[in-house]
Structure formats: C-alpha cells, structure tokens
C-alpha positions as CSV (number, residue, x, y, z in Angstrom):
1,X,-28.7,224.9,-193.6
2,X,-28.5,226.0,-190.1
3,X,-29.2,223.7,-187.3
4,X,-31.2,224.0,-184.3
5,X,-29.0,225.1,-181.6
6,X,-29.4,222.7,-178.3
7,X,-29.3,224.5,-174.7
8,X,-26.9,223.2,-172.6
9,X,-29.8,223.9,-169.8
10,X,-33.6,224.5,-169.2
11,X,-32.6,228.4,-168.3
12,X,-30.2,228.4,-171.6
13,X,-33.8,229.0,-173.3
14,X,-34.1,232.2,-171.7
15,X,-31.5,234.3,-173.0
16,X,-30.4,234.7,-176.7
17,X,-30.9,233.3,-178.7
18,X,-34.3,232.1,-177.3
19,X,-36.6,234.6,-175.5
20,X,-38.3,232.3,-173.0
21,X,-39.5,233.5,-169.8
22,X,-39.7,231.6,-166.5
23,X,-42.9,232.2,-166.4
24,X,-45.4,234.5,-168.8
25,X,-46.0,237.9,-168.2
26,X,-49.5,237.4,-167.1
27,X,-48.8,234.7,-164.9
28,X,-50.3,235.5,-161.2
29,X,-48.4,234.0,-158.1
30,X,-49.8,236.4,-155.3
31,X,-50.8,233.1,-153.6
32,X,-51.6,229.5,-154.1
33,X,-55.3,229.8,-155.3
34,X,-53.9,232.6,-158.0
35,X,-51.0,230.2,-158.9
36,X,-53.1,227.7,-159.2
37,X,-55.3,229.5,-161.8
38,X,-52.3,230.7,-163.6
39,X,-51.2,226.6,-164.1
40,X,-54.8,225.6,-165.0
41,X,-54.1,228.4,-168.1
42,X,-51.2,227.2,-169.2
43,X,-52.7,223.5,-169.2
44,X,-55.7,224.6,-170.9
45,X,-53.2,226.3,-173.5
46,X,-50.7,222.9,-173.8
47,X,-53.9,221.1,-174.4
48,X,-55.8,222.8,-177.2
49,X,-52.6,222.7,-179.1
50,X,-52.6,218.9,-178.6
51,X,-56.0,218.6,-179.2
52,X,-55.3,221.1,-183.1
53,X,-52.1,218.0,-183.3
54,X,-54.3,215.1,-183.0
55,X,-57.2,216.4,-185.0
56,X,-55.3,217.8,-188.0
57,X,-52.0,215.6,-188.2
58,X,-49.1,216.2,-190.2
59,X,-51.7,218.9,-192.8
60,X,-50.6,221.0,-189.6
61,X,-46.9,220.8,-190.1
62,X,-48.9,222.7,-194.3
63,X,-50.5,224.8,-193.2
64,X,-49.2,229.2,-192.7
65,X,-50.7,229.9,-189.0
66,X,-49.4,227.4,-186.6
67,X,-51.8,227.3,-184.1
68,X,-50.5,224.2,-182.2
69,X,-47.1,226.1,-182.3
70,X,-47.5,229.5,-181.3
71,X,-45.4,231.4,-178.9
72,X,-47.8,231.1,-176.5
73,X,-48.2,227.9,-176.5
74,X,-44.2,227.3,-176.5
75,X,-44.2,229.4,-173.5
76,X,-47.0,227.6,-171.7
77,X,-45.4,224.3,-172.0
78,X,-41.7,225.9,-171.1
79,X,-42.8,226.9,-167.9
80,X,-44.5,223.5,-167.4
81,X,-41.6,221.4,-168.0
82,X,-39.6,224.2,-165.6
C-alpha cells in the first residue's frame, strides 16, 4: 500500500507529484473588482462541495463520481488556503 506523500510546503503541491496551480487558469486578477469575482467563484465552488458533504455523508466517500472532490474543487480550496 502506498502512502500519501506529505509536502514539506504549500508550493510542494505544485510540482510533481501534485499538479496544483497558484491559482486556476481562469482566474481573473486584472484588478480588484475582477479578483474579487474570481474569489467569490472559488467560494461558491468550496461551498457546493460542502453543501454535496453535509447532505450525502459518508454514501459520498460509495459512490464513482466524486463531486465534492473534484479537481476543481481541490484547486478552488488550494488557492484559498494559499
């Protein structure tokens, strides 16, 4: 069995073996109103996931398609934490 390996640091996630980005691709910062919009996304993101958690429990943790763990998702709450 393989274990998870733990980052030394937060920017450890972005190169191998991870493939986090500092921020997503899409992620507008031509000014504050833009950036702005950019975090309410990423919010919004973190908190349908939490809402998918709280609602469906551990049948989520069953189930094929993890929509409270997606990459997206993962990448949203990445660049919140950064």
């Amino acid at each position: 069995m393989t274990a998870f390996p733990i980052p030394p640091s937060f920017t450890s996630l972005e190169s191998e073996p991870y493939n986090l980005l500092p921020y997503p691709l899409d992620f507008n910062d031509d000014d504050e109103t833009c950036r702005a919009e950019s975090f309410d996304r990423l919010i919004a993101l973190a908190e349908n996931g939490n809402r998918s958690l709280n609602c469906g429990g551990y049948a989520l943790f069953e189930e094929e398609e993890d929509v409270w763990c997606d990459g997206e998702r993962v990448q949203a709450l990445y660049t919140l934490v950064r």
